[in-house]
Every structure is written in C-alpha cells, then in structure tokens.
C-alpha positions in Angstrom: -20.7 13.8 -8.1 -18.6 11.1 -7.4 -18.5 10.4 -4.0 -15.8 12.2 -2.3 -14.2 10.0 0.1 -12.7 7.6 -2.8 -9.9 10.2 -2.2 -8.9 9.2 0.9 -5.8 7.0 -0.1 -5.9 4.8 2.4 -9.5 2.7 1.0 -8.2 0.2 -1.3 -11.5 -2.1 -1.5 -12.9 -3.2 -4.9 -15.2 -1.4 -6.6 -17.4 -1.8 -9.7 -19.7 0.6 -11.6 -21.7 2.8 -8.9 -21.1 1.2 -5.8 -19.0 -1.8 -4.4 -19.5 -4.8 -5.9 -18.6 -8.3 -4.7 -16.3 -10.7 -6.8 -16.9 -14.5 -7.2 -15.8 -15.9 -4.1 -17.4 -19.2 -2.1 -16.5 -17.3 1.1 -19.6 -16.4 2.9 -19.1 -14.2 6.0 -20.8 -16.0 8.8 -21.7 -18.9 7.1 -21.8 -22.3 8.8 -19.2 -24.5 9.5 -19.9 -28.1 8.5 -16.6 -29.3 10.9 -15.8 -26.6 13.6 -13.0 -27.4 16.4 -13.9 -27.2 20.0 -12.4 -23.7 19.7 -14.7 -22.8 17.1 -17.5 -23.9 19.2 -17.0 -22.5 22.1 -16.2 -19.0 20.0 -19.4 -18.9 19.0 -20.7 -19.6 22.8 -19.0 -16.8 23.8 -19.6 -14.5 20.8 -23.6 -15.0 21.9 -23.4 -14.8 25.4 -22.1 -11.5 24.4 -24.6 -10.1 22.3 -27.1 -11.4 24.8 -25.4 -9.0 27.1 -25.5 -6.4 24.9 -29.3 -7.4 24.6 -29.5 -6.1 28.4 -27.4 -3.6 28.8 -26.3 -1.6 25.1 -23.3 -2.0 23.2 -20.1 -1.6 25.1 -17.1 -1.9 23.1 -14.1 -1.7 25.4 -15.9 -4.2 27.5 -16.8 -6.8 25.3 -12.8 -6.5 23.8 -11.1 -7.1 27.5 -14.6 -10.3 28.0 -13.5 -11.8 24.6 -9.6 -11.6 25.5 -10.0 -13.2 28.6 -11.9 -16.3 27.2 -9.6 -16.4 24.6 -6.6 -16.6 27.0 -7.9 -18.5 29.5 -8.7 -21.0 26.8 -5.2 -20.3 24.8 -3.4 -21.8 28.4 -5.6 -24.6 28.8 -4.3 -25.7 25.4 -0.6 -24.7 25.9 -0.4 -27.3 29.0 -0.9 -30.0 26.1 1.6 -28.3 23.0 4.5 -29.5 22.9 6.4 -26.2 23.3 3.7 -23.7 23.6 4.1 -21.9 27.4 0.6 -20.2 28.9 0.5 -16.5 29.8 0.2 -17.6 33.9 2.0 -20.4 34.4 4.9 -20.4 31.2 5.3 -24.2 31.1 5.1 -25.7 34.5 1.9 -26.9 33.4 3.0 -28.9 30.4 1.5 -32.7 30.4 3.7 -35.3 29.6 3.5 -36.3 25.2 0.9 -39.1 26.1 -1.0 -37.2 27.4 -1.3 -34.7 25.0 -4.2 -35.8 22.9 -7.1 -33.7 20.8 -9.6 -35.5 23.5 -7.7 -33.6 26.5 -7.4 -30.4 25.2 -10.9 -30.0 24.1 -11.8 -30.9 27.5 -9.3 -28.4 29.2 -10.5 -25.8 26.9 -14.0 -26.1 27.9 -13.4 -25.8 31.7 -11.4 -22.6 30.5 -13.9 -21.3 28.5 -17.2 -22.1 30.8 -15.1 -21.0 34.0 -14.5 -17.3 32.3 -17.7 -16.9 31.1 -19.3 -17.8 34.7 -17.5 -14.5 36.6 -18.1 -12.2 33.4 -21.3 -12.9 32.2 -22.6 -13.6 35.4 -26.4 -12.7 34.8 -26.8 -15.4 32.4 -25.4 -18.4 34.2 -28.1 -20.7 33.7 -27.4 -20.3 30.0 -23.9 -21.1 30.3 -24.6 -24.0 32.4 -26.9 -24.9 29.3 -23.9 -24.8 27.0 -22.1 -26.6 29.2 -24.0 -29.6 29.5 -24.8 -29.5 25.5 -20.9 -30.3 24.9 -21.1 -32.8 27.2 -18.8 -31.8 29.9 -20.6 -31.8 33.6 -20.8 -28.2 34.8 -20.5 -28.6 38.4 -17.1 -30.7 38.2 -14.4 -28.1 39.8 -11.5 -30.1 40.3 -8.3 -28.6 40.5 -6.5 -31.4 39.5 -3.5 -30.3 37.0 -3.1 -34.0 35.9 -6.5 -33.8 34.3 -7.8 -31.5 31.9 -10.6 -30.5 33.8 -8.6 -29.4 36.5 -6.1 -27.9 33.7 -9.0 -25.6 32.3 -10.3 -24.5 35.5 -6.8 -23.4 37.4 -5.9 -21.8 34.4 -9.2 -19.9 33.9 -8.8 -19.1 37.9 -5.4 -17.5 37.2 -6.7 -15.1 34.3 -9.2 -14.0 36.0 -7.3 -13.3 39.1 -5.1 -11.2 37.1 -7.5 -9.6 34.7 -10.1 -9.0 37.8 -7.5 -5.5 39.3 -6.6 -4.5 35.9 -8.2 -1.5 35.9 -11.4 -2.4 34.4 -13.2 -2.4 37.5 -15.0 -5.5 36.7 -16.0 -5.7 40.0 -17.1 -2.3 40.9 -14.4 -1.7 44.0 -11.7 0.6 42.7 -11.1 3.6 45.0 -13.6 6.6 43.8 -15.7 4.2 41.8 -19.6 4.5 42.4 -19.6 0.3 43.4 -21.2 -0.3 40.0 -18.9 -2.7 37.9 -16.8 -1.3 35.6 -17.9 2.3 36.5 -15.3 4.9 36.1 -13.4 5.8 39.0 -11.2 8.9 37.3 -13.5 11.3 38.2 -14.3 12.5 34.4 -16.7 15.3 33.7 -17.1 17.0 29.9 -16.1 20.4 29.9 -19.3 20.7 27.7 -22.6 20.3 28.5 -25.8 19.0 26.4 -27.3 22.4 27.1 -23.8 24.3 27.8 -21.2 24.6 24.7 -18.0 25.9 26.6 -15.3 24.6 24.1 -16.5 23.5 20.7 -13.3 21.5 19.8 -14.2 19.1 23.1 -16.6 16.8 23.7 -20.0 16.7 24.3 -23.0 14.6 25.4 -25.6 13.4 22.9 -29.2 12.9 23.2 -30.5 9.6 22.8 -33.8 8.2 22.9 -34.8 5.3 24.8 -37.3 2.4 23.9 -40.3 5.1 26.0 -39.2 8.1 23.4 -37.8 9.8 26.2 -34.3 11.5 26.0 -31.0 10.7 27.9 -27.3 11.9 27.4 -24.9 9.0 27.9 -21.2 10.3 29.4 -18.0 9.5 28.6 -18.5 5.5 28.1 -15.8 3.9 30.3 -13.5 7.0 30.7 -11.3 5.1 32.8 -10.3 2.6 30.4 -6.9 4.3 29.7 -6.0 2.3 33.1 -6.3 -1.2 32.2 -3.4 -3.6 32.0 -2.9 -4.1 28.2 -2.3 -7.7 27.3 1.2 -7.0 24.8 1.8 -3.2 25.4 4.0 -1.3 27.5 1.9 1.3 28.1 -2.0 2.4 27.0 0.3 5.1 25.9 3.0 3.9 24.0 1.2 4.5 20.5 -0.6 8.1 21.5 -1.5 9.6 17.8 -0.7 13.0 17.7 -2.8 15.9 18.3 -6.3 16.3 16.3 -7.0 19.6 14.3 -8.9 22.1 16.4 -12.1 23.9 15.8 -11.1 27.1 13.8 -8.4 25.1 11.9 -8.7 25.1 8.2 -8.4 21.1 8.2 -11.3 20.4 10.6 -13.6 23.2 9.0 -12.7 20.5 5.4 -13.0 17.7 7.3 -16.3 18.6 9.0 -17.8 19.4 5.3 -16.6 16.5 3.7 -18.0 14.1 6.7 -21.5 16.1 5.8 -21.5 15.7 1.7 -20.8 12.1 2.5 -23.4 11.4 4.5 -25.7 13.1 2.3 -25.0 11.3 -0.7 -25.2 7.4 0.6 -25.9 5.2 -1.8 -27.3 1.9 -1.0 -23.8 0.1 -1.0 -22.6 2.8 1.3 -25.4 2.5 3.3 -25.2 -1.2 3.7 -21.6 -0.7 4.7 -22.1 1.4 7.5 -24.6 -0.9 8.9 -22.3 -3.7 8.3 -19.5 -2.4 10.3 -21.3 -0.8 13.0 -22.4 -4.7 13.2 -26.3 -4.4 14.7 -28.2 -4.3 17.4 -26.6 -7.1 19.0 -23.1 -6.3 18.2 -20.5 -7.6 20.0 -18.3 -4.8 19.0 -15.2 -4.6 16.9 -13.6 -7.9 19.1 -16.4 -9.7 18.1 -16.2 -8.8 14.6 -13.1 -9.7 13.8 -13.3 -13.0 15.6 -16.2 -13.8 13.2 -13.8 -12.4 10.7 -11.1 -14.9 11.8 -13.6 -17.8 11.9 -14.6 -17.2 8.4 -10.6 -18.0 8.0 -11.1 -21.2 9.8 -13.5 -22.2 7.4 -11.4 -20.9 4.7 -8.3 -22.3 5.8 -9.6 -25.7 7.4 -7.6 -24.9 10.6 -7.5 -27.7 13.2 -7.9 -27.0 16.9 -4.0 -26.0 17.5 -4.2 -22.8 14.7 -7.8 -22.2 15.7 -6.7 -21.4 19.4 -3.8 -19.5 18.7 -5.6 -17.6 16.1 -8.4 -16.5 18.1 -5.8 -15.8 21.4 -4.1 -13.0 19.1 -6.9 -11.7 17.6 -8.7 -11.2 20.8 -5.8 -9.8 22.6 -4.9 -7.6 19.8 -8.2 -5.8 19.8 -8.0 -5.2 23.4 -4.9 -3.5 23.4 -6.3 -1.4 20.8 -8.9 -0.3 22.6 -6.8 0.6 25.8 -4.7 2.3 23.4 -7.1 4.4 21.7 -8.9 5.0 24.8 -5.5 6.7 26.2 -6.0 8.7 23.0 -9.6 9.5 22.8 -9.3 10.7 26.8 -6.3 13.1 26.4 -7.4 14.6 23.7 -11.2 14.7 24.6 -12.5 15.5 21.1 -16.1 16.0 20.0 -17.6 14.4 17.0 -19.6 15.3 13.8 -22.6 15.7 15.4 -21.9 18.6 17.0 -19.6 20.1 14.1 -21.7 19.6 11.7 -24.4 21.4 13.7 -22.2 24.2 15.0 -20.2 24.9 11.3 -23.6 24.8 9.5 -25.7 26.7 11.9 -28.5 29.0 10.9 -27.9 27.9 7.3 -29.4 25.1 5.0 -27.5 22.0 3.8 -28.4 18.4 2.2 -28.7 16.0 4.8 -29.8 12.5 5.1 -33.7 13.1 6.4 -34.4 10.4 8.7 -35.6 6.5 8.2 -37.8 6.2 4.9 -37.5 10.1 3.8 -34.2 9.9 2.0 -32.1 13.1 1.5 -32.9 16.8 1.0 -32.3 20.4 2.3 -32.5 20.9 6.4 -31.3 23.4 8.8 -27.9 22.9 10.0 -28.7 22.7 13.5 -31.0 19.5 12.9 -28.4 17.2 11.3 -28.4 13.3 11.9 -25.6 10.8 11.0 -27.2 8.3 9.6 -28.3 6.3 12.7 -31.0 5.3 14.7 -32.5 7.9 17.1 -31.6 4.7 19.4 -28.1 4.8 18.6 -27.2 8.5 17.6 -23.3 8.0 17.5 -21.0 6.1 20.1 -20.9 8.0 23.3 -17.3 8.7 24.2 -14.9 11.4 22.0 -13.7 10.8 18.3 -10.3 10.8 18.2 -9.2 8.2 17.3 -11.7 5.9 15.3 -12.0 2.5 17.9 -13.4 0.9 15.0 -10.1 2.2 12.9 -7.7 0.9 15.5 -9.1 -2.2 16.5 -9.7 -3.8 12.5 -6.3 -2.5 11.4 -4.8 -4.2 14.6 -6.5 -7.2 13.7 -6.6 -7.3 10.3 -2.6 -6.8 10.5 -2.9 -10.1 13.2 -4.9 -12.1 10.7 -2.3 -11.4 7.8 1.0 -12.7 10.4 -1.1 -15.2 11.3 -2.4 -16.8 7.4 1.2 -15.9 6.0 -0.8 -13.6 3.8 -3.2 -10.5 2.9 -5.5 -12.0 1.4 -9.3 -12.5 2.7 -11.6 -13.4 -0.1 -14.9 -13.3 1.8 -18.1 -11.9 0.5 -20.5 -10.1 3.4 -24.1 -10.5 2.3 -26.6 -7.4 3.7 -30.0 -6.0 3.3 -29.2 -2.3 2.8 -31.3 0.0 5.9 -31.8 -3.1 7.6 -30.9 -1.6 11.1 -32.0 1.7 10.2 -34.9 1.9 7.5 -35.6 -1.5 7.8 -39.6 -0.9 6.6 -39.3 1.4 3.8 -38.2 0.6 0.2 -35.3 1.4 -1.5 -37.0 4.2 -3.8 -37.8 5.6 -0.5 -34.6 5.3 1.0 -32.9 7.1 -1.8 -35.4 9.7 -2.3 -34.5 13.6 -3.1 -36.8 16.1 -1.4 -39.6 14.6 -0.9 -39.4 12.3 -4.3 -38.8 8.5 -4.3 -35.6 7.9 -5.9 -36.1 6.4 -9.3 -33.6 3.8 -11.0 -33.0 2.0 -7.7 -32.7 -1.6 -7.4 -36.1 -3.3 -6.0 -33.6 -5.7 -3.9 -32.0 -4.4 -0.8 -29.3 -7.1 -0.3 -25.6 -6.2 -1.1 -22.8 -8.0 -1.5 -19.7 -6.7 0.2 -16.5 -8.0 -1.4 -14.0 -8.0 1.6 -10.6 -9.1 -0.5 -7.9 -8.8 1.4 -7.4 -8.2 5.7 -6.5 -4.8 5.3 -9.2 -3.5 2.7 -11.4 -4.6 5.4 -10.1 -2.9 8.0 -10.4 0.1 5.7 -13.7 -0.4 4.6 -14.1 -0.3 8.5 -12.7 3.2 9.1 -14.3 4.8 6.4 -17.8 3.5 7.3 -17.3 5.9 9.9 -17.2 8.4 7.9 -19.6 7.6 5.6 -22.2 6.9 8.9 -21.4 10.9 10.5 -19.5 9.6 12.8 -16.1 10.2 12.6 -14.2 12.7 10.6 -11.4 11.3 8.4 -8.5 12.3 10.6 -10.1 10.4 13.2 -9.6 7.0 10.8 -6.7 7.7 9.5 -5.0 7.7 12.6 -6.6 5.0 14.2 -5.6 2.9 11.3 -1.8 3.9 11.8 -2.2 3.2 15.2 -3.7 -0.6 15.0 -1.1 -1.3 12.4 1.7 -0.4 14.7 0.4 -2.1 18.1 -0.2 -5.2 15.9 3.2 -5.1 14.4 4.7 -4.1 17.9 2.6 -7.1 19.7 3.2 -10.2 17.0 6.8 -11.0 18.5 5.0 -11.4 21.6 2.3 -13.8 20.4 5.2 -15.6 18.3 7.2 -15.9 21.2 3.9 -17.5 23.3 3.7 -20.2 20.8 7.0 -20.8 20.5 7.7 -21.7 24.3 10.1 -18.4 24.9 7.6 -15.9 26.0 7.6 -14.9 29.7 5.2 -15.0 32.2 3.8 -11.0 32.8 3.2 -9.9 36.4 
C-alpha cells in the first residue's frame, strides 16, 4: 500500500522511488562554516548553551523559543545603534552612533555584550561556560560599562532593556507571578486536566502520559507551561489573534478517520519516514523548533554568504517569529485542550488487534489496541501538552514563510543527512527495524543514513508537520491548521520586521 498520507495536499517535498530521496545539492544542513560573522558565532553559542539546558532539565519548547528571541533581539539592537537607519525594539534610534563610528569592529563588539549579557540571566546554571565563551572571542567578561558611546556599553544597556521587558512578560522567568509555585516559569493559571492518567472523564480532552525516567520508573508530565497563552508576543496583537477553529470531537466521523489514518501510518514507516521523524523531532538535545529553524537559517548564511548586517536581521525575525508562534498556538492548544493519538488510538482500537510499530529493534506486527506506541522512545512518549494545533506545524510554517521574505525567494536547496533509528533503535539493524511479525525485513538497505532533500522553505515546513503524523503524534487536522496558522502570523508580523530595519518601526511598551 502506498503510504497514505501522500494525500494530504499540503506535503509538496520531492520524492523518488519508495521513499524520499535527496537531489544533487552542495548544501549540507549543519555543515561548517569556513567564514561565519560574529552573529553566526555567537548563534551557535547560544544554540549550545541551549541544548545543554535541555541536557538538565528535558526539552522545553516554548521556552527555548522566548531564550532564543531574546538573544536574538538583544543582539538585533546592539547592531541597530550602528545601521545607518535601522531603530532597536527599546530605544528606536536614540541610540544611533554617529557614521564613523559605525564600523564591523564595533558592532561585533556591541553584539557580544548583547549576546553574553542575555545568556547570563537565562541560562544562569551554566555561567562559567558562558564566561568561557566569552573570553574565547576575546571580549573581557567582567567589563560592564554602561557607556552608550562605546559598544560595550551599547550591548550591555541594550541587553538590560530586553531583559527588563521580557523578564514580566508572562513567562514567569523568574518564578514570582501571583499563584505561581516560586519555581521559574511554573504556571500560575491554575490548570488541572479534566482527565486523569487513571481517570478518562472526557475522551475528546487531554490527558497525562506515562513516561519513563532514566531509573525505569513512571511519571505523568502535566500540561507543559499551560500558562504560556500569557506572554507578551514579540509582533502580535494578541496570543489570540490567529485562534484556529475548533478541532473535531471524539464521536465525529473526521476524528474517528483521522485517528485510523495516524495508526496505518505509523505502522507502515519506512526507513525514510522513520529518519524523518527523528529529524524533525531534532534529538535528544533539541533545542526545539526555534532552534531548528535558526540552524535552518544558518545553512542560508552559508548558502547565501550573508555578511553580519543580513545575518542579524535574519536571525532577529526568525527567532521572533517562532516565538509568537508558539504563544499563538499555545492560546490554541489551551482553549481547546485536546488529547493526542496516544490515547485515541488506544481508546478507538480497544479490545481489538491492529498493526502497530512493536517497539525499538522488533519492527511492526499485530498488538492489542490498548498497547499502542507512537514511534518514540519510552523516554519521550509524545510532547506533554494537548494536540491542537501542531507547535511544530506553526512554528516551521512561520519561519519557513520568514526565511522566504527574507532570501526574496522559496527556494532552500539543502540536503539533511541522518542515520535512520538513530534516536530510537539506534542498536539494531535495518532488517530488524523493518521486520513483520517477528521476521527481519528482507530487501532493506544495510546503510541506515538518509538523505533528506529539503528544496524549498515551505516543503520543509511541511515535511515538519507531517512528521508528526507519521511519529503518532499528531493527527492531520492538528498540522494542517498549525501550518495555516504560522503562515498567517508570519505574513501578519513581516511589515513589522520590515519596518524595524527600515528605521519606521515604533518602540512597543
């Protein structure tokens, strides 16, 4: 059978024979960069300070999006102060240098203050490291001048400013909204699922999963930042403003489709496909969908040969971008409150037999309904807030719609090189990855590496959304609408970065 979700019209990515298939291209995802700018560099500081975070504490997506966009920004204004007509998102243009002044030396320099200065207050537990950084560049981490004649003193008032205003934007960064437990970025909106693990009041709602921990021993994560529907977008009017309408319910013809196609999928991954879903839930040390498409937009650099000035601004949008999206679908995912696969899978096919994806190394064959597994680590069973709307929808189509405005163009060209099961069935062989009840799969490639051809922004972003569906997460509805949604807060939001650049935009309160 061919597999079914090439009917979902909105995946437009290349494929060849079986499974995808890269083209020719000298674009290498992640691949170094002989000659990066200072924004490069310190991009890739931050992108690992961030996974080393994620090292400590899990994968926290909404999180690392609002981290990323306040480096970004912070770093964005330290550069504005020597543009010519660029204005900063704190201080517009009163801290524009005079033209002599304005030289690649000084805005490297104010743009490492900005940088090192943000990620001091959020990634606090790994100072020293920073510090490290720091002195590797060749800037001397204790000088805090305020100064706004030099570019020290440029980076580190502007980096005070955005973090003044980002630090009461409703993230609870530092654990002391009203009703919160004191615990940064605890939620402080009192949520509580109407379900319970052990408790099914409402099948259409959500409900906690059970995860193992590194000891084998279960735990059900909530609602992972429920509050986030109350932080201060960076472009939006409102979290709101781009609310999808409502999901189908349980009961509903579409869903009952929906949850079987989302099964049949998943049962049927080939190793592409499997290498896909991997690729875009983007490891064990992801750095979440900001991250992702800020590698994504540093492959451009490297395509491109951007220069400091269009590295800056790129990264600024892109960062931004994805953080409204994930305020945005946050709004979204917390009115509507909706459950995921998981549990529909379990609850349409209980007390009844279907083909299901086995576990790591046994391949795919018959199961009881009641014991189906997207295909995921018993580490990482599926993301632990509601489904609607895909985050990873919104966030690529928002940036991959960011990335086109930016480059004048859709096209991408890169190539993503993976080992198929490499965060999942990372020990077993192909044959035994694809095997049928019980059987090693024969006719299978030896080799686990895929290339991923990633041709233009928005096929990407696709790819994206569907891996969700392809990985049991989502349902297609849940995609579909996410991408809708990214496409429209980028294409609402670009005036607003266009006006930024362009020395008309003002300063937000």
């Amino acid at each position: 059978m061919k597999h079914v979700l090439m009917s979902l019209g909105l995946v437009s990515f290349l494929w060849t024979g079986p499974g995808l298939r890269a083209q020719t291209a000298e674009l290498i995802h992640q691949s170094a960069n002989p000659e990066p700018t200072a924004a490069y560099r310190w991009l890739d500081i931050l992108l690992e300070t961030s996974a080393r975070e994620v090292d400590k504490v899990g994968a926290r997506p909404t999180i690392l999006a609002r981290s990323m966009a306040i480096v970004e920004t912070a770093m964005y204004d330290a550069w504005a102060a020597y543009d010519a007509k660029a204005v900063g998102t704190r201080y517009g243009d009163q801290l524009r240098r005079p033209e002599k002044e304005r030289t690649q030396k000084n805005k490297e320099i104010a743009i490492a203050y900005a940088a090192y200065r943000t990620l001091l207050n959020i990634y606090a537990d790994d100072q020293e490291w920073v510090r490290e950084q720091m002195k590797k560049m060749g800037y001397d981490p204790d000088n805090n001048s305020s100064d706004r004649t030099k570019p020290e003193g440029i980076g580190n008032v502007v980096a005070s400013a955005v973090l003044q205003y980002r630090h009461h934007d409703g993230a609870n960064q530092l654990g002391d909204e009203p009703g919160s437990s004191g615990k940064p970025y605890s939620d402080y909106t009192y949520y509580r699922s109407v379900n319970k693990p052990d408790a099914l009041q409402n099948p259409t709602l959500w409900m906690p999963i059970a995860f193992k921990n590194k000891e084998g021993k279960n735990f059900s994560p909530n609602f992972l930042t429920a509050h986030w529907y109350r932080v201060k977008p960076f472009a939006l009017e409102s979290a709101s403003q781009f609310r999808s309408p409502p999901p189908p319910e349980w009961g509903s013809k579409l869903l009952e489709k929906e949850i079987a196609e989302c099964a049949e999928i998943n049962a049927n991954l080939s190793l592409e496909q499997k290498a896909v879903v991997e690729f875009m839930r983007d490891g064990p040390r992801s750095t979440g969908q900001s991250g992702h498409w800020l590698r994504f937009a540093q492959d451009v650099s490297r395509r491109d040969k951007n220069d400091l000035d269009k590295d800056v601004k790129m990264f600024f949008a892109v960062a931004n971008v994805v953080h409204d999206t994930f305020v945005s679908s946050w709004d979204t995912k917390r009115f509507y409150d909706t459950s995921r696969p998981y549990h529909w899978v379990r609850q349409q096919y209980a007390k009844k037999q279907l083909v299901a994806w086995k576990g790591p190394g046994q391949g795919f064959g018959k199961i009881p309904g009641e014991k189906w597994h997207p295909y995921s680590p018993d580490g990482f069973v599926t993301p632990p807030f509601p489904g609607y709307v895909s985050g990873h929808a919104t966030a690529s189509a928002g940036a991959a719609r960011i990335l086109e405005f930016i480059t004048g163009s859709e096209k991408f060209g890169a190539v993503a090189i993976r080992q198929a099961g490499e965060l999942t069935e990372e020990n077993f062989t192909t044959a035994q990855m694809q095997a049928r009840d019980g059987k090693p799969a024969k006719d299978v490639p030896a080799s686990k590496e895929v290339r991923l051809a990633l041709p233009t922004f928005m096929a990407t972003a696709e790819m994206a959304a569907t891996s969700r569906m392809w990985g049991g997460y989502h349902i297609r509805t849940d995609n579909e609408q996410g991408l809708i949604m990214g496409k429209k807060i980028a294409d609402y939001t670009w005036p607003k970065y266009q006006a930024y650049f362009e020395g008309k935009a003002l300063v937000a309160h």
